[in-house]
C-alpha positions as CSV (number, residue, x, y, z in Angstrom):
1,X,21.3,12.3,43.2
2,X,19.7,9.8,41.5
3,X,21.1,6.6,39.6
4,X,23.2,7.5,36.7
5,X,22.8,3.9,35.4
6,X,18.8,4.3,35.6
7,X,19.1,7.8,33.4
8,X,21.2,6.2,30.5
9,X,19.3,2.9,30.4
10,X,15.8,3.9,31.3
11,X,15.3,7.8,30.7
12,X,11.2,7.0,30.0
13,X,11.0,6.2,33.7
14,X,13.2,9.1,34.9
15,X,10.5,11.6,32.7
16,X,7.4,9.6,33.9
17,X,8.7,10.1,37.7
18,X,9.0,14.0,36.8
19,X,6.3,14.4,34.9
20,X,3.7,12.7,38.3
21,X,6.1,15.5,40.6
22,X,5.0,18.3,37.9
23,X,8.0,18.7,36.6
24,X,9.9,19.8,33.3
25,X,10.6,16.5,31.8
26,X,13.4,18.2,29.6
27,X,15.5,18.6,32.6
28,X,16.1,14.5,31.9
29,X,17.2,15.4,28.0
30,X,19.2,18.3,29.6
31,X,20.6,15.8,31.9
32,X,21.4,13.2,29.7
33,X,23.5,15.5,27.1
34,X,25.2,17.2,29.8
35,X,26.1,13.6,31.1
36,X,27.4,12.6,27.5
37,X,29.2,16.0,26.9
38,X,31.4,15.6,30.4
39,X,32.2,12.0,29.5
40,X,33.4,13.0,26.3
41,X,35.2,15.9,27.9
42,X,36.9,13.4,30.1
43,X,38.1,10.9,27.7
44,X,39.7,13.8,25.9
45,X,41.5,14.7,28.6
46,X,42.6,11.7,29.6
47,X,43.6,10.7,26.2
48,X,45.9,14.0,25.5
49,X,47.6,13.5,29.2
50,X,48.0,9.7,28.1
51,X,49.7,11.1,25.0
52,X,51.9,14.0,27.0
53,X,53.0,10.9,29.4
54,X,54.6,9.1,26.5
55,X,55.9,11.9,24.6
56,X,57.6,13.0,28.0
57,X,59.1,9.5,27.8
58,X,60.2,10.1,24.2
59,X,61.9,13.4,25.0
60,X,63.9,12.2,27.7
61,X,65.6,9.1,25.1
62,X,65.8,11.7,22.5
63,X,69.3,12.9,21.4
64,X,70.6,16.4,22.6
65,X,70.2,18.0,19.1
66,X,66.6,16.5,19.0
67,X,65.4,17.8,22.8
68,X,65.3,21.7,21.9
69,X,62.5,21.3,19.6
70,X,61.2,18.3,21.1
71,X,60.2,20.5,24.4
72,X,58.6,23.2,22.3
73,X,56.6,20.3,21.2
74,X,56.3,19.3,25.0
75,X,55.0,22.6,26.0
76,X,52.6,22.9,23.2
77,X,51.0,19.6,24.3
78,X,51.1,20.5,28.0
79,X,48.4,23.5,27.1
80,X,46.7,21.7,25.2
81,X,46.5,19.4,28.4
82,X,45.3,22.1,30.5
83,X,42.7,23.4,28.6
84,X,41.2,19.8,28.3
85,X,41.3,19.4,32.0
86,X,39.2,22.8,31.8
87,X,36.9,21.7,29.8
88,X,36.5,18.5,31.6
89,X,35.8,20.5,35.1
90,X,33.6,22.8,33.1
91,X,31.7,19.8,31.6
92,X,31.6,18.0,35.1
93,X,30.2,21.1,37.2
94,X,27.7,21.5,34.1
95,X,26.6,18.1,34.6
96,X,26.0,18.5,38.5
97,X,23.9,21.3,38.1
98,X,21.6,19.2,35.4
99,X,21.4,16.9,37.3
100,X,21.0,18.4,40.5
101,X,17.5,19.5,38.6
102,X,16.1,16.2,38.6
103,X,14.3,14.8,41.7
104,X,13.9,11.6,43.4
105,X,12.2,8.7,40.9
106,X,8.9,8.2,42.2
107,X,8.3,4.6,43.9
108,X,5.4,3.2,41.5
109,X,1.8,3.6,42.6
110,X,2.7,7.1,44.3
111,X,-0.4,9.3,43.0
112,X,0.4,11.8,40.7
113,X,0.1,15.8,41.2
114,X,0.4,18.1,43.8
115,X,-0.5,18.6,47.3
116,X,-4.5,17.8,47.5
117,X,-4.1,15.1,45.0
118,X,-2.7,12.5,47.8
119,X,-4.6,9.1,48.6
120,X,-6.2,8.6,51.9
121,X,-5.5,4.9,52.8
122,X,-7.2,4.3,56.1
123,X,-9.0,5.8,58.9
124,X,-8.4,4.8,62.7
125,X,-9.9,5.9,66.1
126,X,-13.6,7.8,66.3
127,X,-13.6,11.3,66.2
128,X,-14.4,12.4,69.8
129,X,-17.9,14.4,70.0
130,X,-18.8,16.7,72.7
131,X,-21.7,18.0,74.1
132,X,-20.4,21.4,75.0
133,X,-18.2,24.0,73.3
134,X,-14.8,22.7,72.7
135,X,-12.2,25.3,73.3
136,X,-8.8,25.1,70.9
137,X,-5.7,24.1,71.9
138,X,-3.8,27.9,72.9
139,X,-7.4,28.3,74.8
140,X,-6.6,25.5,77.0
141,X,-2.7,25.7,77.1
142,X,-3.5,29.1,78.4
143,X,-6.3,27.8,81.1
144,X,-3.8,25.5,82.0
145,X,-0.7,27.5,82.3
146,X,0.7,25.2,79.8
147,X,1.8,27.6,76.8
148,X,2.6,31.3,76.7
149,X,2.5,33.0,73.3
150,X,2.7,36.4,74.1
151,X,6.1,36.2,75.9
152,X,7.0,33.9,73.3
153,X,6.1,36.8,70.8
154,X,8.0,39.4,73.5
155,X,11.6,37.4,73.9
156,X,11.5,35.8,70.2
157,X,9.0,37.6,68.0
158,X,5.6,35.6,65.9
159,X,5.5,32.1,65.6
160,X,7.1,31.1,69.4
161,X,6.1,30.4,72.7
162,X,7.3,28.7,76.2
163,X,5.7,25.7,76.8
164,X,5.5,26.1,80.8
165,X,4.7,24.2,83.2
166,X,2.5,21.1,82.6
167,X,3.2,22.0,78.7
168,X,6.9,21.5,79.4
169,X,6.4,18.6,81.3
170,X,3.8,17.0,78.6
171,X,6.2,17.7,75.7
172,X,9.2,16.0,77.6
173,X,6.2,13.1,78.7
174,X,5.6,12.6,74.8
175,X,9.4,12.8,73.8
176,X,10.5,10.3,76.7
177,X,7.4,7.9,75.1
178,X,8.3,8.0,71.9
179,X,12.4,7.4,73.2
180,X,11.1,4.5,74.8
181,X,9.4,3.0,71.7
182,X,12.3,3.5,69.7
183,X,14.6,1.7,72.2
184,X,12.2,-1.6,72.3
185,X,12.7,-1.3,68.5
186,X,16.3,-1.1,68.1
187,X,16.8,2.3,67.7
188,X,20.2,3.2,69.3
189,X,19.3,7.0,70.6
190,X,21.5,10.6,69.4
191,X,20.8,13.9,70.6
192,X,22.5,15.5,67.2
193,X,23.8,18.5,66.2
194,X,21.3,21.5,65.4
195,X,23.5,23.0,63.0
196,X,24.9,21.4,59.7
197,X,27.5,22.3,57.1
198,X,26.0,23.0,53.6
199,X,27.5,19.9,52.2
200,X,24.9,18.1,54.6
201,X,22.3,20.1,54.4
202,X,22.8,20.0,50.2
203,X,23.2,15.7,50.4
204,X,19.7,15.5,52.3
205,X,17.8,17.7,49.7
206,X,17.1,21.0,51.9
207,X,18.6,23.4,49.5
208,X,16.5,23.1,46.8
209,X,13.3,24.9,46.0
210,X,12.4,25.2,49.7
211,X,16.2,26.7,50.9
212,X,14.1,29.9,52.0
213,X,12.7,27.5,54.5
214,X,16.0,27.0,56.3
215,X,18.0,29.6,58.5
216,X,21.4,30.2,57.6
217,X,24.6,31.7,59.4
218,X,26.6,33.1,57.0
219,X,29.6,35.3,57.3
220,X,32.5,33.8,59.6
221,X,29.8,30.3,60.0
222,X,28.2,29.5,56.9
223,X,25.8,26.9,58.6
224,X,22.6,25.6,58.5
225,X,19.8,25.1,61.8
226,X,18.1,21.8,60.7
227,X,14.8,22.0,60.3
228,X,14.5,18.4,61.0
229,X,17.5,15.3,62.6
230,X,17.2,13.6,59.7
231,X,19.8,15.9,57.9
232,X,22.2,15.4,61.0
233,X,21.3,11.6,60.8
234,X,21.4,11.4,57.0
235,X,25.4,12.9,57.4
236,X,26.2,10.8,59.9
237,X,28.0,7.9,58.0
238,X,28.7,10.4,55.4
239,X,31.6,9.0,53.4
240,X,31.4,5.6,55.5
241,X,31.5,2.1,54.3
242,X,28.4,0.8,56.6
243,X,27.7,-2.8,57.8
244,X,24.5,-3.9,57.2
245,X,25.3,-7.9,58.1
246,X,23.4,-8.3,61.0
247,X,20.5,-5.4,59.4
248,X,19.4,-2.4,58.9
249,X,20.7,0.8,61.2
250,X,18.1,2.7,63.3
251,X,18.6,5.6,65.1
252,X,16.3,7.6,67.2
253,X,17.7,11.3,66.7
254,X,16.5,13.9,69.4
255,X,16.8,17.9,68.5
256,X,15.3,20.9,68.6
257,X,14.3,22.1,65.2
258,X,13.8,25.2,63.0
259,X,11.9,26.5,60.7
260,X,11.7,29.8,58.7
261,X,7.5,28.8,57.4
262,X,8.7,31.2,54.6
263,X,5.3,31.9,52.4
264,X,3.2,30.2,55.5
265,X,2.1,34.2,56.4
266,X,-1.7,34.5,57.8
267,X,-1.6,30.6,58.0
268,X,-2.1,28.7,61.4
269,X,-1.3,32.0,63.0
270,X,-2.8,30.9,66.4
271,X,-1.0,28.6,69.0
272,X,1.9,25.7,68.2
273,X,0.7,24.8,65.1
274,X,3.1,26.2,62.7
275,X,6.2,27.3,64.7
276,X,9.3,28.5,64.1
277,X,11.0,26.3,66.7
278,X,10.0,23.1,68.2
279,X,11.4,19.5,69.3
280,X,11.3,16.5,67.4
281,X,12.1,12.7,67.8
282,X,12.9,11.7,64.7
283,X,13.8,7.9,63.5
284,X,16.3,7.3,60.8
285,X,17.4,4.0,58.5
286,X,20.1,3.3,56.6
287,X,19.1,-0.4,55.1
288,X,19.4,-1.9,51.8
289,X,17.4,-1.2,48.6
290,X,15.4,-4.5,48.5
291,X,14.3,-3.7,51.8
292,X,13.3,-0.2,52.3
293,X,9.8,-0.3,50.8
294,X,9.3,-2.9,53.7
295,X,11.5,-1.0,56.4
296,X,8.7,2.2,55.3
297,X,5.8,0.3,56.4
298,X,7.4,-0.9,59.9
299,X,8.1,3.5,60.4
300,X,4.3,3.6,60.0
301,X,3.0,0.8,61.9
302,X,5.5,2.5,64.9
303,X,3.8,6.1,64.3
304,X,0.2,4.4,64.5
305,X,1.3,2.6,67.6
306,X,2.2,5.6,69.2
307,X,-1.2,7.8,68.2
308,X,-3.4,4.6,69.6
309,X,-1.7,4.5,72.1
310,X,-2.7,8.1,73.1
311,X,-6.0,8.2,72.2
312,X,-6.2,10.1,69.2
313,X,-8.2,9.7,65.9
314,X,-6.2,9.8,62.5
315,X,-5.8,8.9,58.8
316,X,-2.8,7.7,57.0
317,X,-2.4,9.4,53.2
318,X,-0.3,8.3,50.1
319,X,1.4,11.6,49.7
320,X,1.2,13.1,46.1
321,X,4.3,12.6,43.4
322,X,4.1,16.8,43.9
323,X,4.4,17.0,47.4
324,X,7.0,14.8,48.1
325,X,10.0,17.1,48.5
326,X,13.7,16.5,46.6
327,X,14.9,13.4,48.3
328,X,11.5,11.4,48.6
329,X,10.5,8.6,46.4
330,X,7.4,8.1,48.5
331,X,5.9,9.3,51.6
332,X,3.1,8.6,54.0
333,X,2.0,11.0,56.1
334,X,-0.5,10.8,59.6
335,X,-3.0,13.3,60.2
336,X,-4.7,13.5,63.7
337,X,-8.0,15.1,64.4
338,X,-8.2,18.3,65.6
339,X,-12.0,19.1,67.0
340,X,-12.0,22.8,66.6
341,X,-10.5,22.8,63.3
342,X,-12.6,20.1,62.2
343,X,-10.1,18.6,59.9
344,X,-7.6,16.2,60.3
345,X,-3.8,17.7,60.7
346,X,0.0,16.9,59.8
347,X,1.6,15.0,63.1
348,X,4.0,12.8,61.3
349,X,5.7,12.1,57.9
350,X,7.6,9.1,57.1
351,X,9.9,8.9,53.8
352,X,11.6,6.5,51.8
353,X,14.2,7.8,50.3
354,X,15.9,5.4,48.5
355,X,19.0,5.6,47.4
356,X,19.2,9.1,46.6
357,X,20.5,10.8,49.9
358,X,23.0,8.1,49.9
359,X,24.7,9.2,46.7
360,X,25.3,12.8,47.8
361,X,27.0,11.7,50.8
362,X,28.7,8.9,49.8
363,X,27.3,6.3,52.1
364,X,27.6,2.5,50.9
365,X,27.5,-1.0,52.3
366,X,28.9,-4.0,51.1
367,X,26.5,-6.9,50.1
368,X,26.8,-10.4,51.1
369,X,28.6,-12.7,48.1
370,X,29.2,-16.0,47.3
371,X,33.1,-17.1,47.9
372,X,33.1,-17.1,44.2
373,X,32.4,-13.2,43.8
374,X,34.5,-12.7,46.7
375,X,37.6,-14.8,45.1
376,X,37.5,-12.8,42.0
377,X,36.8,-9.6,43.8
378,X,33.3,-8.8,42.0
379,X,31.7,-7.1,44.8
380,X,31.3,-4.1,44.8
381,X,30.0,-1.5,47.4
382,X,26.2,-0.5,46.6
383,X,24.8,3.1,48.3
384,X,22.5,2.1,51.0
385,X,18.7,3.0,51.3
386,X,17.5,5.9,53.8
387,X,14.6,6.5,55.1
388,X,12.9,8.7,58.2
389,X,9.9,9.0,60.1
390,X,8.9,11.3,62.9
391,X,7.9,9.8,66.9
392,X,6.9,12.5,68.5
393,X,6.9,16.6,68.3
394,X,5.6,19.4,70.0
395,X,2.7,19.7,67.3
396,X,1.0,16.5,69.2
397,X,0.4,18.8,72.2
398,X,-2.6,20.5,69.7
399,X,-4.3,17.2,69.2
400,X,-3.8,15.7,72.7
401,X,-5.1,18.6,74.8
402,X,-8.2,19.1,71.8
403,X,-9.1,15.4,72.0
404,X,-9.0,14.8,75.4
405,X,-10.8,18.2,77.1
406,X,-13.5,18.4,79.6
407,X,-16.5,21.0,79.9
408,X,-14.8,22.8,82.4
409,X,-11.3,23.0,80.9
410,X,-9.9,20.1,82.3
411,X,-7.9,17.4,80.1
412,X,-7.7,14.1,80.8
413,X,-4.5,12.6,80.5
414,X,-4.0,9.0,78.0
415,X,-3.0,6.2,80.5
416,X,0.4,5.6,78.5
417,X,1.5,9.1,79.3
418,X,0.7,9.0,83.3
419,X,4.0,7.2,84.3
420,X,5.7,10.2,82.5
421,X,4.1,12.3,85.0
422,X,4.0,11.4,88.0
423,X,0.7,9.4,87.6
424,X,-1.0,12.8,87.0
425,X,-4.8,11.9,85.2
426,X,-6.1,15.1,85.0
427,X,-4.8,18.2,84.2
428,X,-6.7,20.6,85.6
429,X,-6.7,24.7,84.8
430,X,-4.8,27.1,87.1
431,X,-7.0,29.6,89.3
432,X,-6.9,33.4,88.0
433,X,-4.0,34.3,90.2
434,X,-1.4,31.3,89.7
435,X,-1.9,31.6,86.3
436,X,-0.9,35.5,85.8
437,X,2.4,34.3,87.3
């Protein structure tokens, strides 16, 4: 939800944010009456139960001969009472749902417009040349008896897959890399919940325009299968008073994820690219306001670390106002080469969030005051910053076994990533009859 105090004061910047996302900039006018009608709804109300508090007062001193008509008076007010309260839920639901309509307030210098309208800021790492054929990343996990689509297909349907073998084994490498980072950054580790209540999946922004992206128990349930930690993480300190005195909170949340890739059909149809299931090491901040723009660029400067680190070439892009999703006032995303695509791919997104998760759910800190502000009991709570980046997920498998490949199938393995297994350099393809097993 965004800041209430920002719409009244400074609707122009509220309609400049949705116009860069490509949205209606009426929904702020909407927003603003509907805000106006439910505070006028509630002073009503409050001022008619204000008056049915005295005249309950003035009925009880009143003489007996008085009290008859006095309590017809009494009961005509108390309606009167309750249809005001109505009106004031009415007006207050009515408001939400404006509201509700009105995304995120772009950080400034976020490009405007949609999805190919983002800003590539830099370029790292040369894009590896062959001199033979490269084969793409299911032809090798298969060589390799590293992923299995068609009994993925068989058990679960399109769009899964076991990762077996050294594919297991190189997803858990990655995941137990990117843990490690985390911990020499101060990322206190969860292995969270995969399924949410709709309050939290609501608070983080998932049940907007792309809800038919999430799957969703109904009937006896009514949950949600993240498609990501961060909702878990986001509803973590959900109606909490944090403490950010010594800093900002980190957390390292591992889980398996889900995804329904509604409208994705006939798109990255072949191998681990776009899955319905998948694992994810995902970091999460609550911090201050001041300091989230700077807490953003640490995220990123982690994710680079951790694609050096393995080799792999990539560019870092300035997603577009329209591409942000809900709860995103800005995000960068890192694309990593993938030869046999020719085109640099999705392997991490980082967001700042700002403040807007943090209303939803009700998380706040308290700032640091003078003993002045403290004597007179001036400071107040403030809603905390969030903000979340991705480590590591099973999509890096694509990149790392396309980048690092051999003429004869082979892949060689980043020297980071050894320790993780075993000291294996070279993974090396299975022989006809050890693969069919």
């Amino acid at each position: 939800m965004i800041d209430l105090a920002l719409l009244r004061d400074n609707p122009e910047i509220v309609r400049r944010s949705q116009a860069a996302r490509g949205n209606d900039q009426s929904t702020v006018d909407v927003a603003l009456e509907a805000d106006r009608s439910r505070r006028a709804a509630l002073v009503a109300f409050e001022e008619l139960r204000a008056e049915q508090n005295a005249f309950g007062k003035q009925v009880a001193k009143a003489p007996k001969e008085e009290k008859a008509a006095l309590v017809a008076q009494a009961k005509d007010l108390a309606e009167r009472v309750k249809q005001a309260q109505h009106a004031a839920n009415e007006a207050a639901e009515a408001a939400s749902v404006a509201l509700a309509r009105i995304e995120n307030v772009v950080i400034d210098g976020v490009p405007a417009g949609g999805e190919a309208d983002f800003v590539e800021l830099r370029r790292v790492g040369d894009v590896p040349a062959f001199d033979f054929e490269p084969r793409d990343h299911l032809e090798l996990g298969e060589m390799l008896g590293a992923i299995d689509m068609e009994r993925g297909a068989k058990v679960s349907g399109a769009r899964f897959y076991f990762l077996r073998g050294i594919g297991a084994r190189l997803e858990i490498a990655l995941m137990n890399l990117a843990l490690d980072k985390a911990l020499q950054n101060g990322f206190v580790p969860l292995i969270t919940p995969t399924l949410v209540r709709p309050e939290i999946m609501q608070g983080t922004g998932f049940l907007g325009e792309h809800a038919d992206e999430v799957y969703h128990l109904d009937k006896d349930d009514d949950l949600y299968l993240v498609g990501t930690s961060e909702v878990a993480l986001a509803g973590y300190h959900k109606d909490e008073i944090v403490d950010l005195a010594d800093g900002a909170l980190r957390y390292a949340g591992w889980s398996t994820c889900y995804r329904r890739e509604a409208g994705s059909h006939g798109k990255d149809t072949r191998g681990i690219i776009r899955v319905h299931q998948f694992n994810k090491l995902e970091m999460f901040v609550y911090t201050t306001a001041e300091d989230a723009e700077a807490e953003h660029l640490r995220l990123v400067a982690l994710q680079e670390e951790m694609l050096t680190s393995l080799g792999l070439a990539y560019r870092v892009i300035d997603v577009a106002a329209g591409d942000l999703g809900s709860s995103a006032a800005r995000k960068y995303d890192i694309e990593a080469w993938v030869p046999t695509q020719g085109a640099f791919r999705e392997l991490t997104s980082t967001s700042n969030c700002t403040t807007f998760q943090a209303r939803r759910l009700d998380v706040r800190y308290r700032p640091t005051v003078d003993a002045a502000d403290a004597a007179q009991g001036t400071a107040k709570t403030q809603h905390v910053a969030t903000l979340n980046g991705t480590l590591a997920t099973t999509r890096w498998i694509v990149a790392l076994l396309e980048t690092h490949q051999q003429a004869d199938g082979s892949v060689r393995v980043p020297e980071i990533l050894r320790p993780y297994l075993g000291g294996l350099d070279v993974i090396r393809p299975l022989t006809e009859g050890r693969a069919a097993r």
